[in-house]
N, C-alpha and C positions, 0 to 999 in steps of 0.2 A: 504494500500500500504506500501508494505515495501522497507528501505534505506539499500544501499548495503553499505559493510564498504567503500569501493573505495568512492563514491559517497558523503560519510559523511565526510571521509576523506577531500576531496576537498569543499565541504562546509566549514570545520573549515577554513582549509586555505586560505581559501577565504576573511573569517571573520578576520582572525589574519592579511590576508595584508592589507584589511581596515583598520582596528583598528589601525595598523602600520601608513600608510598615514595619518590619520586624526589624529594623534598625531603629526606627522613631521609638517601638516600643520599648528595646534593651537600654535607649537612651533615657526613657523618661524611668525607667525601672532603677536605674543606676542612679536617676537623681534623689531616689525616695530613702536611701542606702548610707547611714552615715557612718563616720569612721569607727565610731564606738559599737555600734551594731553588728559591725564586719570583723570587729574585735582589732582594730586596729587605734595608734593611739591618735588624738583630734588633732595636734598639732598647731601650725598657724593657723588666723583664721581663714576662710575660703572664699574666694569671690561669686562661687556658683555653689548649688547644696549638692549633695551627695558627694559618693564618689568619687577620684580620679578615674581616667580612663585605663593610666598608665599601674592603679592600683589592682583596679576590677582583675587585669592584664595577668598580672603578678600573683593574683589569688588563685586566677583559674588554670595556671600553669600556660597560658600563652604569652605571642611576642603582643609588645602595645600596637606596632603596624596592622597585625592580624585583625585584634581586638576593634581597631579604629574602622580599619574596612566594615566592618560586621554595621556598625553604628551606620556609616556611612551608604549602608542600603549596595555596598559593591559584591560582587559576584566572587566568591569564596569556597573554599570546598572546607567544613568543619566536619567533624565526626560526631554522632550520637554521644559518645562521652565527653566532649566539651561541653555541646550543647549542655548536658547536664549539668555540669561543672559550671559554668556561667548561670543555671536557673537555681542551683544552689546558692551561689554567691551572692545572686539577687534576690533570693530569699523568697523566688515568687509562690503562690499560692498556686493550688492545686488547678484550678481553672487557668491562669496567666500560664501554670506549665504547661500546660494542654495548646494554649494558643500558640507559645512559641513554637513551639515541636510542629504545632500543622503551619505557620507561615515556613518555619524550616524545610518543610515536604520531608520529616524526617519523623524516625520512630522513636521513641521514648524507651531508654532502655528498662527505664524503673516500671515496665507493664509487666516485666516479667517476672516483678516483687511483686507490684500489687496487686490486687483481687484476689492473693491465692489461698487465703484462707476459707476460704467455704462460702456462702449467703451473706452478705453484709446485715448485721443484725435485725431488722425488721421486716426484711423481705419475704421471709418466710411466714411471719405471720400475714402480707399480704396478698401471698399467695391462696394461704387457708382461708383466707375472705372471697374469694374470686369464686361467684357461684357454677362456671362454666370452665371445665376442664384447661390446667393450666397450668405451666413447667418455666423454668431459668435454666438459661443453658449459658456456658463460658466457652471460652475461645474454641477449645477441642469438642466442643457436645459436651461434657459430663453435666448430667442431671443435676442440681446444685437444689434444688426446690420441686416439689410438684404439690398439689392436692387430691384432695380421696376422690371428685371428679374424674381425674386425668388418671388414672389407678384404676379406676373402676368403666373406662374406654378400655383400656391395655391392658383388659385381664388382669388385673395383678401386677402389672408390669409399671413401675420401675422398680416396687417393694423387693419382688424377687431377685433382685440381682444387688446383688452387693455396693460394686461400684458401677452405677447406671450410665451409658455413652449412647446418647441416638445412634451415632452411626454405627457402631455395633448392635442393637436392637436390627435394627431394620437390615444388616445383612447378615448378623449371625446365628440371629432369635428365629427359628422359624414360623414361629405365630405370627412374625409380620408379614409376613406373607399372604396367609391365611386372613388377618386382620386389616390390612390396607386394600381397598378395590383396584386400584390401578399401580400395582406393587412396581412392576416394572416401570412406568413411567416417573415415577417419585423414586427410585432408586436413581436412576439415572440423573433426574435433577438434581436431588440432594448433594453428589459426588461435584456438582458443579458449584453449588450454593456455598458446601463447605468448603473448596478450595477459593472464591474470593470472601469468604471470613476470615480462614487461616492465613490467607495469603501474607502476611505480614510474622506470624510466626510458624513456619514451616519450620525453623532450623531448631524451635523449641524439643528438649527433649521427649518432652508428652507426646507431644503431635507425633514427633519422629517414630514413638515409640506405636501412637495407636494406628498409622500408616502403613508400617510396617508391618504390623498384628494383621491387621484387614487384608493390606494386599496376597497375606499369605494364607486366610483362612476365606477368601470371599474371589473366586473368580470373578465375577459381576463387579464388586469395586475396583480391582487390579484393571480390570479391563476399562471401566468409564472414566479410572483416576488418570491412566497413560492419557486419553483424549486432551487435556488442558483445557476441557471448555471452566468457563468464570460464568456465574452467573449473580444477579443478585436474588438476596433469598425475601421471594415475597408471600403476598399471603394469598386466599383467594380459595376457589372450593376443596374440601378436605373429606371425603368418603369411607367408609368402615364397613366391614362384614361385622358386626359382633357377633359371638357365638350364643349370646341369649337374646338379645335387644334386636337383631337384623340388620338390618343393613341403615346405617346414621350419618347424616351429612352435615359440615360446620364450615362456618368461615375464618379461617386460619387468619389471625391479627399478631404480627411482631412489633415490640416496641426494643429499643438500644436503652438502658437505665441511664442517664444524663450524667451520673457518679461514678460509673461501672461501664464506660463503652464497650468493654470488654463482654458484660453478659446482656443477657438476649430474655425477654417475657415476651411466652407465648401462650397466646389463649386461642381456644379455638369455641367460637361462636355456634349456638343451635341453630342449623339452618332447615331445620323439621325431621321428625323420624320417618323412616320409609319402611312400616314392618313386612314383612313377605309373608302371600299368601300361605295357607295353611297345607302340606302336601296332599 
């Protein structure tokens, strides 16, 4: 495929008004930063507030030229560990790190600290309020939340399994089979879905680890994961055999938690029962 100049055009610029913003930004950041907060001593007094530039430079382990560029909106190659190392130093907050890292177009290496502890404390009771079957899922799928709803769709399932992974459900489980109407068709998507979620942490251990598990236990994943399709994962009609209830259809709704981009709530909406006649 080729880029038209128009098209590349508007790419660069694109890039240069990032690069621009997240220079205004580490600048106004840097001015909020005084010397006693950076644990440095106040010294003379100072004609501008915050920081030096040539200090910020000195904390984060760079040169002050580099540092200046950065401010200066110029076109730089930094690494994910700098990057960190300057939102350190700037002391910014959980949101401001989030912002720099996406004007950066670069990955946060502290994602693969945070979220790892389980359900961020209340989620799980909001999950138990949600009157219509409904699960959290983290980077790789693992089931992190569900309710007696969504247990009571899956047969039992996610109770039964220890450590609960959609995507091992759905190619390892053979109830999904049997419990999903159009199994093939949502196998195939899903293999798509989840490689642009992961896509940013493939080289994570988990992932490596439950890629490797499937690719070796699941011909059908081995085979749709080789394809490289990317898709995004949306919502929209969602069909079930139950083996008591018959045949049940819902509208699959994903929300990103705003705290937690990392994890995923899904509920899947009653879109009426469809029982099967009697034999």
């Amino acid at each position: 495929m080729t880029t038209s100049p128009q098209s590349g055009a508007a790419g660069h610029e694109g890039s240069r008004v990032r690069r621009q913003a997240l220079g205004e930004f580490v600048r106004s950041a840097r001015s909020r930063i005084t010397p006693q907060m950076a644990g440095l001593p106040e010294g003379m007094r100072r004609r501008t507030p915050g920081l030096r530039r040539e200090e910020v430079a000195q904390l984060c382990g760079i040169s002050v030229t580099w540092y200046t560029w950065i401010e200066q909106g110029r076109e730089v190659s930094v690494s994910p560990s700098v990057w960190s190392r300057i939102a350190g130093v700037l002391q910014l907050a959980r949101a401001e790190r989030a912002y720099l890292f996406d004007l950066a177009d670069c990955a946060d290496p502290q994602h693969a600290r945070d979220d790892g502890g389980g359900v961020p404390g209340p989620l799980q009771e909001c999950v138990n309020a949600i009157n219509a079957p409904a699960y959290v899922l983290d980077r790789a799928w693992n089931v992190l939340a569900y309710n007696e709803p969504l247990r009571d769709l899956f047969d039992d399932w996610p109770r039964r399994d220890a450590e609960p992974n959609l995507l091992r459900y759905i190619f390892l489980d053979p109830a999904a089979r049997e419990l999903v109407v159009d199994w093939d068709q949502r196998a195939r998507r899903v293999v798509a879905e989840f490689r642009a979620d992961a896509g940013a942490h493939l080289d994570e251990p988990a992932v490596l680890a439950l890629l490797d598990s499937l690719g070796r236990q699941s011909a059908v994943f081995a085979h749709w994961w080789t394809r490289h399709a990317v898709v995004e994962r949306e919502g929209g009609l969602r069909e079930f055999q139950h083996p008591l209830r018959g045949k049940l259809a819902y509208q699959q709704i994903t929300f990103r938690l705003a705290t937690h981009p990392d994890l995923k709530l899904v509920m899947l909406l009653g879109a009426g029962a469809q029982p099967e006649a009697p034999a």
